[in-house]
PDB file of N, CA, C and O in Angstrom:
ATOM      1  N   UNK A   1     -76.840   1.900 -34.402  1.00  0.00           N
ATOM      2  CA  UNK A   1     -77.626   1.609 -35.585  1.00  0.00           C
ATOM      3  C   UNK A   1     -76.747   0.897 -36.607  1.00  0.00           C
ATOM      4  O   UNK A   1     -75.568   1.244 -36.682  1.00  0.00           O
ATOM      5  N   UNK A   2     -77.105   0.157 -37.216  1.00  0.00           N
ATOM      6  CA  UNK A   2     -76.299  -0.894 -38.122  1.00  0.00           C
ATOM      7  C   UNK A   2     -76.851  -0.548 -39.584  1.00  0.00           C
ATOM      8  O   UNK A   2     -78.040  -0.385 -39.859  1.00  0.00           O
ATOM      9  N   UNK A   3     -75.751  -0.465 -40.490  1.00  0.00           N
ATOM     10  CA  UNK A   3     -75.944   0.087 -41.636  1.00  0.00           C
ATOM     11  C   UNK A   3     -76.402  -0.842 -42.620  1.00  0.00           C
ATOM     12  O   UNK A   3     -76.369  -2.060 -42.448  1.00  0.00           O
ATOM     13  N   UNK A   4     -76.840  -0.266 -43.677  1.00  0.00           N
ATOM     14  CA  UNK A   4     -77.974  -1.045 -44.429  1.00  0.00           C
ATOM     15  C   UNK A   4     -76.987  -2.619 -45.073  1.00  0.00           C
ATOM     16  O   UNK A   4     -77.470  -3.750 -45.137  1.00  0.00           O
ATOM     17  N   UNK A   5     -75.916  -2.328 -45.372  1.00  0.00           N
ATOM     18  CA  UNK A   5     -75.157  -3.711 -45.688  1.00  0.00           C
ATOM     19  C   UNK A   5     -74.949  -4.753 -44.762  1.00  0.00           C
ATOM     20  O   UNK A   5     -74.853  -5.957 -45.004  1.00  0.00           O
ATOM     21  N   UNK A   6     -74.865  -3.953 -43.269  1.00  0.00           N
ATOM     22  CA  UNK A   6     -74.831  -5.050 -42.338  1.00  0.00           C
ATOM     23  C   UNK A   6     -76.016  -5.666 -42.242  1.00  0.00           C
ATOM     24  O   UNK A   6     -75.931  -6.869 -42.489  1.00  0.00           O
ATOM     25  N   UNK A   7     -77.399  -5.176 -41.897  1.00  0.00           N
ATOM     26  CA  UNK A   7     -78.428  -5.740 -41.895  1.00  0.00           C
ATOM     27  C   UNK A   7     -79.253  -6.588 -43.103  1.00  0.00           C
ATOM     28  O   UNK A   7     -80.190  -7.371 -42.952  1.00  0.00           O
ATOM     29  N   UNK A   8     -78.704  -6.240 -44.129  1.00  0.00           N
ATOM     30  CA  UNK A   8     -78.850  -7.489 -45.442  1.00  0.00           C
ATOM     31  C   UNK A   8     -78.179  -8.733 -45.358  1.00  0.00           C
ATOM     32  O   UNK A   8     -78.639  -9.873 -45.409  1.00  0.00           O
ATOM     33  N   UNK A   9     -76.872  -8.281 -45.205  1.00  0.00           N
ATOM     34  CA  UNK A   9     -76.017  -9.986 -44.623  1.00  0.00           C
ATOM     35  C   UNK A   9     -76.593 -10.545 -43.480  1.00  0.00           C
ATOM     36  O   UNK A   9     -76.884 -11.740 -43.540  1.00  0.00           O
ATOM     37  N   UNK A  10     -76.885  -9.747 -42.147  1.00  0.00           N
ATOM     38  CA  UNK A  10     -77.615 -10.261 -41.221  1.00  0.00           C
ATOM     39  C   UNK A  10     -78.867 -11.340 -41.669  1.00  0.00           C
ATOM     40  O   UNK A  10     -78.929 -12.528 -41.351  1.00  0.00           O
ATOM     41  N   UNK A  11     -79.826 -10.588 -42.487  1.00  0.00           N
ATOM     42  CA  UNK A  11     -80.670 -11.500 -42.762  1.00  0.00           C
ATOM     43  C   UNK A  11     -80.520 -12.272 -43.771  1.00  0.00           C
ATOM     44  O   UNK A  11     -81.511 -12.941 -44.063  1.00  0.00           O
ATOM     45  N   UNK A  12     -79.263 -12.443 -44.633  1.00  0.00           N
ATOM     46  CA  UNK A  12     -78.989 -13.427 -45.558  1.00  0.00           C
ATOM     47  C   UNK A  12     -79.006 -14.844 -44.239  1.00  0.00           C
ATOM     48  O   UNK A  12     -79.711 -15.842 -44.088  1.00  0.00           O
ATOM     49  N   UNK A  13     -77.825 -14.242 -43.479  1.00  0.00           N
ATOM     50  CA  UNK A  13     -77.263 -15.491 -42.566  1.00  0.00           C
ATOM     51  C   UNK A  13     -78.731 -16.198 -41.432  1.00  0.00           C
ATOM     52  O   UNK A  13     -78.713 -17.337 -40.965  1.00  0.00           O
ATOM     53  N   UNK A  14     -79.465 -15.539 -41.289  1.00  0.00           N
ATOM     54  CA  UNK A  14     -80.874 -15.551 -40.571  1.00  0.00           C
ATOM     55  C   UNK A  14     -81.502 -16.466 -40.820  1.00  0.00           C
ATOM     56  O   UNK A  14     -81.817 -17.457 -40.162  1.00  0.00           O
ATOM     57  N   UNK A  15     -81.875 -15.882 -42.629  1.00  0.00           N
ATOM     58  CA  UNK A  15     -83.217 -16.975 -42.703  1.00  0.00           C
ATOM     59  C   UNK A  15     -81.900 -18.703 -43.292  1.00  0.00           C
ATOM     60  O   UNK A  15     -82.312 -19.851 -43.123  1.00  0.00           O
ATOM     61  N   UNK A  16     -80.724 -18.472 -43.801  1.00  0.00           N
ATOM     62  CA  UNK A  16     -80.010 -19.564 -44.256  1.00  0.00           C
ATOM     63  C   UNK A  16     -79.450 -20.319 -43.254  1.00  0.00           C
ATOM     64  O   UNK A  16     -79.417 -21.473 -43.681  1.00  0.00           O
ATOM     65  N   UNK A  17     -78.884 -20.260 -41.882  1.00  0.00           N
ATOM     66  CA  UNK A  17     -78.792 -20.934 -41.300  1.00  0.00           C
ATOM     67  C   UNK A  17     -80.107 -21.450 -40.108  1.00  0.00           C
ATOM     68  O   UNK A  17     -79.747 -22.264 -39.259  1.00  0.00           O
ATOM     69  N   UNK A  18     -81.501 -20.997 -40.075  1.00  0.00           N
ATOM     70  CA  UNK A  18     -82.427 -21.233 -39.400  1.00  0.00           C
ATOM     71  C   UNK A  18     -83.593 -21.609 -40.036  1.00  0.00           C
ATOM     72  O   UNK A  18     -84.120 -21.383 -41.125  1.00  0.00           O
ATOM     73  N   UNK A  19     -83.856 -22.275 -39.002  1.00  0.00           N
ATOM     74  CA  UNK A  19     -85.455 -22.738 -39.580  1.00  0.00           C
ATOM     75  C   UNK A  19     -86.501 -22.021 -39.319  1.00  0.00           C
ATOM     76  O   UNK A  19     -86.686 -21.952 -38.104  1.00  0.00           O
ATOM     77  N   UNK A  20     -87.711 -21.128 -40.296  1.00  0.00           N
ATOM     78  CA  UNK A  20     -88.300 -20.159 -40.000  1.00  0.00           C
ATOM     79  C   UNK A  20     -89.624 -20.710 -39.492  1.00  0.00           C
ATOM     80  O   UNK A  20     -90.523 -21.416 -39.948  1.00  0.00           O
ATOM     81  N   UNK A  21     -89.196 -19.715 -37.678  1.00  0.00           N
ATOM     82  CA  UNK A  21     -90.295 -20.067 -36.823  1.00  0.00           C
ATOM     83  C   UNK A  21     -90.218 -18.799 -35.739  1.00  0.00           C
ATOM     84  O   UNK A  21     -89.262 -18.166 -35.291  1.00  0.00           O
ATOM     85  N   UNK A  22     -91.188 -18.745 -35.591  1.00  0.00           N
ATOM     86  CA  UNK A  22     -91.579 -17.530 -34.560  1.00  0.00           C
ATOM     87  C   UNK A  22     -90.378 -16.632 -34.242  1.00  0.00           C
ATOM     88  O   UNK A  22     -90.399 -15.450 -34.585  1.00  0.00           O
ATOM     89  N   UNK A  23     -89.109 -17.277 -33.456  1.00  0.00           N
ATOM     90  CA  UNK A  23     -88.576 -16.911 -33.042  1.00  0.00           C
ATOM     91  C   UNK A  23     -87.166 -16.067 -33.889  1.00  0.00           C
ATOM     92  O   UNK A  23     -86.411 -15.182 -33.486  1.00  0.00           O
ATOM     93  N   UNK A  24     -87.246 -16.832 -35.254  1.00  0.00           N
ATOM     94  CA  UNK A  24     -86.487 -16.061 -36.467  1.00  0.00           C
ATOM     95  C   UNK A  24     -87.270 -14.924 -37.099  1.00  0.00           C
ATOM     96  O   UNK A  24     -86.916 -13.983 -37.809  1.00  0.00           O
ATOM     97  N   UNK A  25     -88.488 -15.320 -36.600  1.00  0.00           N
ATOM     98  CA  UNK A  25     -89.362 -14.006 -37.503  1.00  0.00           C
ATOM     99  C   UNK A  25     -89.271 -13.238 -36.728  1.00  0.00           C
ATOM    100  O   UNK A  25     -88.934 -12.223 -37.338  1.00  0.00           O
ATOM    101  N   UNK A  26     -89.392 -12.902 -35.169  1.00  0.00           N
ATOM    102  CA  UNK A  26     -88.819 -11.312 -34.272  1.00  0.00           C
ATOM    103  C   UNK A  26     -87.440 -11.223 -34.684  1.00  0.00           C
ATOM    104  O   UNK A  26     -87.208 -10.106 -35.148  1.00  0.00           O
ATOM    105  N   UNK A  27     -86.468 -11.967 -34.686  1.00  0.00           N
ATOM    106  CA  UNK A  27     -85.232 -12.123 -34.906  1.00  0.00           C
ATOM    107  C   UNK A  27     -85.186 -10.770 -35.795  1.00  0.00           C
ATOM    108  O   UNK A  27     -84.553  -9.750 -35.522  1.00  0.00           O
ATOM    109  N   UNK A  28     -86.203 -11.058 -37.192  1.00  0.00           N
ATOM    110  CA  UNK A  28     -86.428 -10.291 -38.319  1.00  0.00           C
ATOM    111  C   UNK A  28     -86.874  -9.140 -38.308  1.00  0.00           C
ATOM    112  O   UNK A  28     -86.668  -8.351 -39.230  1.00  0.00           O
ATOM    113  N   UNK A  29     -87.594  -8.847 -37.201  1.00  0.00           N
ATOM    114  CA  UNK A  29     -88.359  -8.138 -37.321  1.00  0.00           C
ATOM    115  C   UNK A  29     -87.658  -7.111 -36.523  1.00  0.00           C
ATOM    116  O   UNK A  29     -88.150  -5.983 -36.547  1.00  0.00           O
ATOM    117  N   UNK A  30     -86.447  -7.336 -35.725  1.00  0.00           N
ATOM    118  CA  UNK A  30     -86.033  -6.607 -34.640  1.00  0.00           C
ATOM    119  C   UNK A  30     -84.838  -5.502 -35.956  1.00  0.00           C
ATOM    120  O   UNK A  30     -84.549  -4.308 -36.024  1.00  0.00           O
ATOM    121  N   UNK A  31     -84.426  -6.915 -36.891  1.00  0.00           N
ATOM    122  CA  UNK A  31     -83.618  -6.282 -37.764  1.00  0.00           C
ATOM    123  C   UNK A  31     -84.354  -4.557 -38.579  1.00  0.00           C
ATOM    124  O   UNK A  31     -84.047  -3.384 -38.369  1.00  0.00           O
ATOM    125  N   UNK A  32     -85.154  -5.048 -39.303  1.00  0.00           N
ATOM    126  CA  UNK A  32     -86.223  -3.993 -39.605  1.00  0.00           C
ATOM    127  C   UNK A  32     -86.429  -2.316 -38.547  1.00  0.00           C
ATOM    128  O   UNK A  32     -86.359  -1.144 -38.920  1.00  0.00           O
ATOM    129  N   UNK A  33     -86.586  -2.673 -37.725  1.00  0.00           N
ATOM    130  CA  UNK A  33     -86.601  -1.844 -36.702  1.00  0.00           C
ATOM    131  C   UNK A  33     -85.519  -0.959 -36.977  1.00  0.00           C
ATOM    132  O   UNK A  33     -85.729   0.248 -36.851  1.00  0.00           O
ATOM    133  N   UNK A  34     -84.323  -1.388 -37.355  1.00  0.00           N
ATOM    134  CA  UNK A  34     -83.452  -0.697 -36.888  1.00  0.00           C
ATOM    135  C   UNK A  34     -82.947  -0.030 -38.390  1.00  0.00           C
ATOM    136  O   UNK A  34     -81.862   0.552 -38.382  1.00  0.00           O
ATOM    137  N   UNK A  35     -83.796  -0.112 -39.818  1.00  0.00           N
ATOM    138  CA  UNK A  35     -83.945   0.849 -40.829  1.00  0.00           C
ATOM    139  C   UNK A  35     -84.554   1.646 -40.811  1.00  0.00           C
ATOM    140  O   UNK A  35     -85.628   1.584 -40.213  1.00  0.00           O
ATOM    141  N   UNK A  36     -84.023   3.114 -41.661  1.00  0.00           N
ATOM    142  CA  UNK A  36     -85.274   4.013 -41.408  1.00  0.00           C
ATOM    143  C   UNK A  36     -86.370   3.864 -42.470  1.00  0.00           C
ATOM    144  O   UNK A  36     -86.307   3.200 -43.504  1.00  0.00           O
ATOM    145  N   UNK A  37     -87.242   4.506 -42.079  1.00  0.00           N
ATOM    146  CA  UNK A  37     -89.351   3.799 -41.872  1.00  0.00           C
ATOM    147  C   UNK A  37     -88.871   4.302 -43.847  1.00  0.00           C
ATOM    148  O   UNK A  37     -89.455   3.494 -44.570  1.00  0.00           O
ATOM    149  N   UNK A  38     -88.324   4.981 -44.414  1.00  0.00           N
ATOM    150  CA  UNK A  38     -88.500   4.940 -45.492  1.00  0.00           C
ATOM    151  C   UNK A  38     -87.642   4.618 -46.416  1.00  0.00           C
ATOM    152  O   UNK A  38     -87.843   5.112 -47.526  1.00  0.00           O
ATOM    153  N   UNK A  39     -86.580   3.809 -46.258  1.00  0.00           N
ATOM    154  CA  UNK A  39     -85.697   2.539 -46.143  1.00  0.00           C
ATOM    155  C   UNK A  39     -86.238   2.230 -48.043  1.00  0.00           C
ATOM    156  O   UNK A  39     -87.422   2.508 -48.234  1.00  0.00           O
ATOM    157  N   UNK A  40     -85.593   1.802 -49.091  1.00  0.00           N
ATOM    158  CA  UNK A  40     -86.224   0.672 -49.876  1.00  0.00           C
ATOM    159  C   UNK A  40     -85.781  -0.727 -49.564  1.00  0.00           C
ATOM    160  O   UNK A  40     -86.184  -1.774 -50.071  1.00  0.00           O
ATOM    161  N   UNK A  41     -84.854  -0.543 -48.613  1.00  0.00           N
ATOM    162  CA  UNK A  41     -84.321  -2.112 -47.962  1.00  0.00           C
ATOM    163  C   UNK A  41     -85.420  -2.500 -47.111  1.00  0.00           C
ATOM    164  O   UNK A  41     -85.946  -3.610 -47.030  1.00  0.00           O
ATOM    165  N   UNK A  42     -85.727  -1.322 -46.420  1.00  0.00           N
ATOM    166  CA  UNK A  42     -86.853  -1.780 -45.234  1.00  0.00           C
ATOM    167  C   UNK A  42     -88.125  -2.647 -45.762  1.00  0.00           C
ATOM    168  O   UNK A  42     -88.586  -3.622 -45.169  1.00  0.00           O
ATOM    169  N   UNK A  43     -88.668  -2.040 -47.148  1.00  0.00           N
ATOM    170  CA  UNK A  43     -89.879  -1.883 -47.740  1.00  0.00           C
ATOM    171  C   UNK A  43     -89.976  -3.566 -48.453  1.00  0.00           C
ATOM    172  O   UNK A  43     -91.013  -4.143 -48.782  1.00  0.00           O
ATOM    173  N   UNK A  44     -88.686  -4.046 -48.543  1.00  0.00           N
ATOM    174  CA  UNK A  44     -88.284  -4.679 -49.034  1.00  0.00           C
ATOM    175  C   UNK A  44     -88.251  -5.969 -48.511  1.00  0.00           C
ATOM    176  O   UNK A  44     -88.774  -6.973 -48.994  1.00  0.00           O
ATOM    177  N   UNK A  45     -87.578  -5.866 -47.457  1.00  0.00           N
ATOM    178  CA  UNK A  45     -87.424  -6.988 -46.223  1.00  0.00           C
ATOM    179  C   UNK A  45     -88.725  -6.970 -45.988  1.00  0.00           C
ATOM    180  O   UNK A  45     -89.166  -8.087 -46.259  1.00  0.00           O
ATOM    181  N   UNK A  46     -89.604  -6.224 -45.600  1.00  0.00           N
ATOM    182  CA  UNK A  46     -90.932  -6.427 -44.607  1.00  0.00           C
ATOM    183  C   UNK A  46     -91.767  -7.159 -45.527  1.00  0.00           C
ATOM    184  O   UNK A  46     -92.376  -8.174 -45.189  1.00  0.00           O
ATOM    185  N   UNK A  47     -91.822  -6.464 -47.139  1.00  0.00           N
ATOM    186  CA  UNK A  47     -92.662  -7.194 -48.281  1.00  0.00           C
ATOM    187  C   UNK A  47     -91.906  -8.993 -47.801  1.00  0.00           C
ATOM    188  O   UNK A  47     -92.554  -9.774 -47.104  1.00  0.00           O
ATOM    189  N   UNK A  48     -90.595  -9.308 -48.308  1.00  0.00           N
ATOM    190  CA  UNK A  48     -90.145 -10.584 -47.733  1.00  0.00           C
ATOM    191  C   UNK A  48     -91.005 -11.713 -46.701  1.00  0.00           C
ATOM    192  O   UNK A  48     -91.711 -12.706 -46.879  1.00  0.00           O
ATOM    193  N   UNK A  49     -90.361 -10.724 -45.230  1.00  0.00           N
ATOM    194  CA  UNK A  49     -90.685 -11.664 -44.280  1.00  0.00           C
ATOM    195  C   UNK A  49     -92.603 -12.002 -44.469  1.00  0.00           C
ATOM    196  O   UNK A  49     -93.193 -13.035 -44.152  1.00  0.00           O
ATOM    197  N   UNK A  50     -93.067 -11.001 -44.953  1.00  0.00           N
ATOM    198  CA  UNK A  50     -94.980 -11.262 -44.831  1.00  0.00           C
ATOM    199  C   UNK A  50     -94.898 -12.512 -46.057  1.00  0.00           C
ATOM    200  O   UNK A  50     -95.465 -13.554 -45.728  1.00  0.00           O
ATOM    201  N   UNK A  51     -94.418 -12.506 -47.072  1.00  0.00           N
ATOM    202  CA  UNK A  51     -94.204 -13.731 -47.799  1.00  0.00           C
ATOM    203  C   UNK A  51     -93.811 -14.968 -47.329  1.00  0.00           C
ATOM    204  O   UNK A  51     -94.461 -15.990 -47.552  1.00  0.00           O
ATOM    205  N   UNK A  52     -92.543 -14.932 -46.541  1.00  0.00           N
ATOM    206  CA  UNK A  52     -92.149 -15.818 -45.877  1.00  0.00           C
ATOM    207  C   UNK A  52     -93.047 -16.700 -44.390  1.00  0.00           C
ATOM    208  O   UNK A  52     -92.997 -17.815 -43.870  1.00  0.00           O
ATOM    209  N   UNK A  53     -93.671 -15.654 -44.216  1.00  0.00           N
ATOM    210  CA  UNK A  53     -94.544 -16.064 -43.269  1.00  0.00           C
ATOM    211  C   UNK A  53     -95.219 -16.653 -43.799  1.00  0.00           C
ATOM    212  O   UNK A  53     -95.273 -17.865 -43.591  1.00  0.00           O
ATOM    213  N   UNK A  54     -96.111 -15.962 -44.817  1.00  0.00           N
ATOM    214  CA  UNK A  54     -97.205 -16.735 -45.380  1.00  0.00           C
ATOM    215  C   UNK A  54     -97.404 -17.987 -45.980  1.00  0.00           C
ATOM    216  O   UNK A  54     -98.409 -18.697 -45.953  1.00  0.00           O
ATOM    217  N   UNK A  55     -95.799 -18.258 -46.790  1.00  0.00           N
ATOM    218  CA  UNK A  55     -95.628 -19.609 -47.512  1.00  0.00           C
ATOM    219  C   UNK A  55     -95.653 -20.743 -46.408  1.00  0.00           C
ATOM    220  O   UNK A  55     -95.827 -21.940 -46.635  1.00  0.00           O
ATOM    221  N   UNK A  56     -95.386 -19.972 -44.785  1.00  0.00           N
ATOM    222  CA  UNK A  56     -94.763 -21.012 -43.964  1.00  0.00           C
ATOM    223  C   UNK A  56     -96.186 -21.775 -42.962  1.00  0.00           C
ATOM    224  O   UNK A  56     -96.145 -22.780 -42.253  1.00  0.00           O
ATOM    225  N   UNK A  57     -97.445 -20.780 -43.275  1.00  0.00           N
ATOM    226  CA  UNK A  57     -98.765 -21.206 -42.610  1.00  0.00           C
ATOM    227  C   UNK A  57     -99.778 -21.739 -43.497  1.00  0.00           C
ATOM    228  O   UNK A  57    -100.910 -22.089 -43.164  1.00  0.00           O
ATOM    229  N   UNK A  58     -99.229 -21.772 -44.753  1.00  0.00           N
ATOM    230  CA  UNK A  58    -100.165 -22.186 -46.309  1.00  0.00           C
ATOM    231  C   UNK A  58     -99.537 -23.597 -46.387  1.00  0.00           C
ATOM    232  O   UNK A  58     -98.394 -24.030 -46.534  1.00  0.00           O
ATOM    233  N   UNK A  59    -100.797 -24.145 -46.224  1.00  0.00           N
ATOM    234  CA  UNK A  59    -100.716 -25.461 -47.016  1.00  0.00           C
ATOM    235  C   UNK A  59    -100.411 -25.875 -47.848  1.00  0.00           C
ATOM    236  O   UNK A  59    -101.097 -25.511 -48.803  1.00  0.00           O
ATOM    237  N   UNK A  60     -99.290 -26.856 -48.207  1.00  0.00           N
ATOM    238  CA  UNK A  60     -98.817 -27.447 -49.867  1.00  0.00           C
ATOM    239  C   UNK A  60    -100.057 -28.025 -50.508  1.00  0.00           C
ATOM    240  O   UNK A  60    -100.732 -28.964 -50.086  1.00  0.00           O
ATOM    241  N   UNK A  61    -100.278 -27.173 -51.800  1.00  0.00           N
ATOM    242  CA  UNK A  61    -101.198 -27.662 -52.666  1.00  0.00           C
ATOM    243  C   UNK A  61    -100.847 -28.876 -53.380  1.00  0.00           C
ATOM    244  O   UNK A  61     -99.781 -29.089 -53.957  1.00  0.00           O
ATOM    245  N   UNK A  62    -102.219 -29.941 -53.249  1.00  0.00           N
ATOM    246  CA  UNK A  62    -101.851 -31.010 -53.888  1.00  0.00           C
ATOM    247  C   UNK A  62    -101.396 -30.590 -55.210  1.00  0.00           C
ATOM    248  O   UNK A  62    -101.640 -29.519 -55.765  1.00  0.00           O
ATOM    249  N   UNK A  63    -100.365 -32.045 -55.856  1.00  0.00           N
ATOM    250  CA  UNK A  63     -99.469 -31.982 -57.000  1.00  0.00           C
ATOM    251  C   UNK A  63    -100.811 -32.848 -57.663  1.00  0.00           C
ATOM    252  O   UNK A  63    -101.583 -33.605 -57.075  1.00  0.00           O
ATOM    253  N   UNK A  64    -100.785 -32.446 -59.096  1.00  0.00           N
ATOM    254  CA  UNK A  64    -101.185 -32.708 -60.139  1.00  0.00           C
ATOM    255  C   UNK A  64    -100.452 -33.693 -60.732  1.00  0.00           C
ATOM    256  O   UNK A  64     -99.231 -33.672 -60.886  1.00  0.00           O
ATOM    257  N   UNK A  65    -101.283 -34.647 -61.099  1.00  0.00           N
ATOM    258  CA  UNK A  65    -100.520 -35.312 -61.576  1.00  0.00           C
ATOM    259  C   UNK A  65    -100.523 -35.524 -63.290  1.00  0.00           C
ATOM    260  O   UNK A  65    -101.442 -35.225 -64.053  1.00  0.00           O
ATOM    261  N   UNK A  66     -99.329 -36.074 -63.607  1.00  0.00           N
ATOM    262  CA  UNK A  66     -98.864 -35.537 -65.345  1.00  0.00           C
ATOM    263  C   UNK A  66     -98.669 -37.026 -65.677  1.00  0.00           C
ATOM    264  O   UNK A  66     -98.049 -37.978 -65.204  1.00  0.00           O
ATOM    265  N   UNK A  67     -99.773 -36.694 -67.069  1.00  0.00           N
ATOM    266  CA  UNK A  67     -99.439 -37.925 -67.755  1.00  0.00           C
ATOM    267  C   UNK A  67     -98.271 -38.288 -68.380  1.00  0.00           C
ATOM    268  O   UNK A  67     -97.252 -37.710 -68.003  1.00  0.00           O
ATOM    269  N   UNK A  68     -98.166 -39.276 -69.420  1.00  0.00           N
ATOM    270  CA  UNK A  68     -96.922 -39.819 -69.510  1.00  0.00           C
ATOM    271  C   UNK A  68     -95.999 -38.594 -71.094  1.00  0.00           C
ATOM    272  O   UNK A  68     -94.832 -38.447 -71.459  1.00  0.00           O
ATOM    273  N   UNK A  69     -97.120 -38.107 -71.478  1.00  0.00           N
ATOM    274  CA  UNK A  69     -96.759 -37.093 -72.505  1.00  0.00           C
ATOM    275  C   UNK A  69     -96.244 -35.929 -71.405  1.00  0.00           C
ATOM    276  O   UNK A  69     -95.554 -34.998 -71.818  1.00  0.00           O
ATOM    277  N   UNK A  70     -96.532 -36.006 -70.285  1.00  0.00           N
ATOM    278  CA  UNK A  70     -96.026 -34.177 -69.736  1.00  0.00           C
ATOM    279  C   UNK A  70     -97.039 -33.334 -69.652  1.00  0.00           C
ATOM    280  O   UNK A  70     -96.832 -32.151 -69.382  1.00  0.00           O
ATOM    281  N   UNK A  71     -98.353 -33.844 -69.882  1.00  0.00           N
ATOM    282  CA  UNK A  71     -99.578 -32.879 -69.803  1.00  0.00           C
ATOM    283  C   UNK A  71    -100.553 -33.145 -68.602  1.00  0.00           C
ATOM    284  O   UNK A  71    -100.933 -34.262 -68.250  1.00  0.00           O
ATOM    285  N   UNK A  72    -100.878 -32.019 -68.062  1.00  0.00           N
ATOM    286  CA  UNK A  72    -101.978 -32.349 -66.889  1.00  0.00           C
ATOM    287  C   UNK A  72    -103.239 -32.735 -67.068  1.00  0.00           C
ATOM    288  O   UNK A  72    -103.910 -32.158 -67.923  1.00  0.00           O
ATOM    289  N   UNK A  73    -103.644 -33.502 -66.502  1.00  0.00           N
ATOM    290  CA  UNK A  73    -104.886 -33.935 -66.696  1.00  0.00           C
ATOM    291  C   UNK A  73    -105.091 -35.255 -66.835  1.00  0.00           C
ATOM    292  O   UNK A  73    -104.255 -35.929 -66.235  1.00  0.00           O
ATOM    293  N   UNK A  74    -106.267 -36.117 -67.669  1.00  0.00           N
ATOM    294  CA  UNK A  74    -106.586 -37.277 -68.182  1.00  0.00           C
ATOM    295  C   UNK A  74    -105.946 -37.721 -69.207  1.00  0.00           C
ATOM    296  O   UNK A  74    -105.767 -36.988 -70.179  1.00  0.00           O
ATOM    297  N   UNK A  75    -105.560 -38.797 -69.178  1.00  0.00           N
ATOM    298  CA  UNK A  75    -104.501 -39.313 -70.805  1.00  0.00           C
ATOM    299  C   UNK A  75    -106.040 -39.575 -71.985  1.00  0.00           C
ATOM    300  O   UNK A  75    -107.244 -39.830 -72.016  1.00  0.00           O
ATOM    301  N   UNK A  76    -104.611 -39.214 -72.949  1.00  0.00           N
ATOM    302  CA  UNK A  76    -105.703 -39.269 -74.189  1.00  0.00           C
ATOM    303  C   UNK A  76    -105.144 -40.572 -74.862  1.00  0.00           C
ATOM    304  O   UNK A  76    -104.049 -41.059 -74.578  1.00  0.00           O
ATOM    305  N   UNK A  77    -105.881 -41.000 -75.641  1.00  0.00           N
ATOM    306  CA  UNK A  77    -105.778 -42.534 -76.450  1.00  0.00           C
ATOM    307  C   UNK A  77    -104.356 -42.004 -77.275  1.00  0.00           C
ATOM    308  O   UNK A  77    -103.785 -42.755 -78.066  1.00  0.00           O
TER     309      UNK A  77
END
């Protein structure tokens, strides 16, 4: 069992040297496993990776575009 400092650096080095795809997310998930179920690291990481997932299947919302003052929307006279 790998102690809670090792498995934080683990997933520092995880998601920073990889590109997140299926195979980094078991990667992640295997890490998890190996905290116990009432962990605040655990609770922590898992809140994470469901974020990370999610940003990674969500579509980039179109950008707005800003007028020349810095304000969104329609320019005013």
């Amino acid at each position: 069992m790998l102690t809670e400092h090792e498995i934080s650096r683990s997933w520092r080095i995880l998601f920073r040297e990889s590109e997140s795809n299926e195979s980094t997310f078991a990667r992640a998930e295997a890490l998890l496993e190996e905290l116990r179920p009432e962990s605040p690291l655990r609770h922590r990481l898992a809140a994470e990776l469901h974020e990370l997932r999610r940003m990674r299947t969500q579509k980039p919302a179109p950008r707005k575009q800003l007028t020349r003052r810095g304000r969104l929307g329609s320019r005013q006279a």
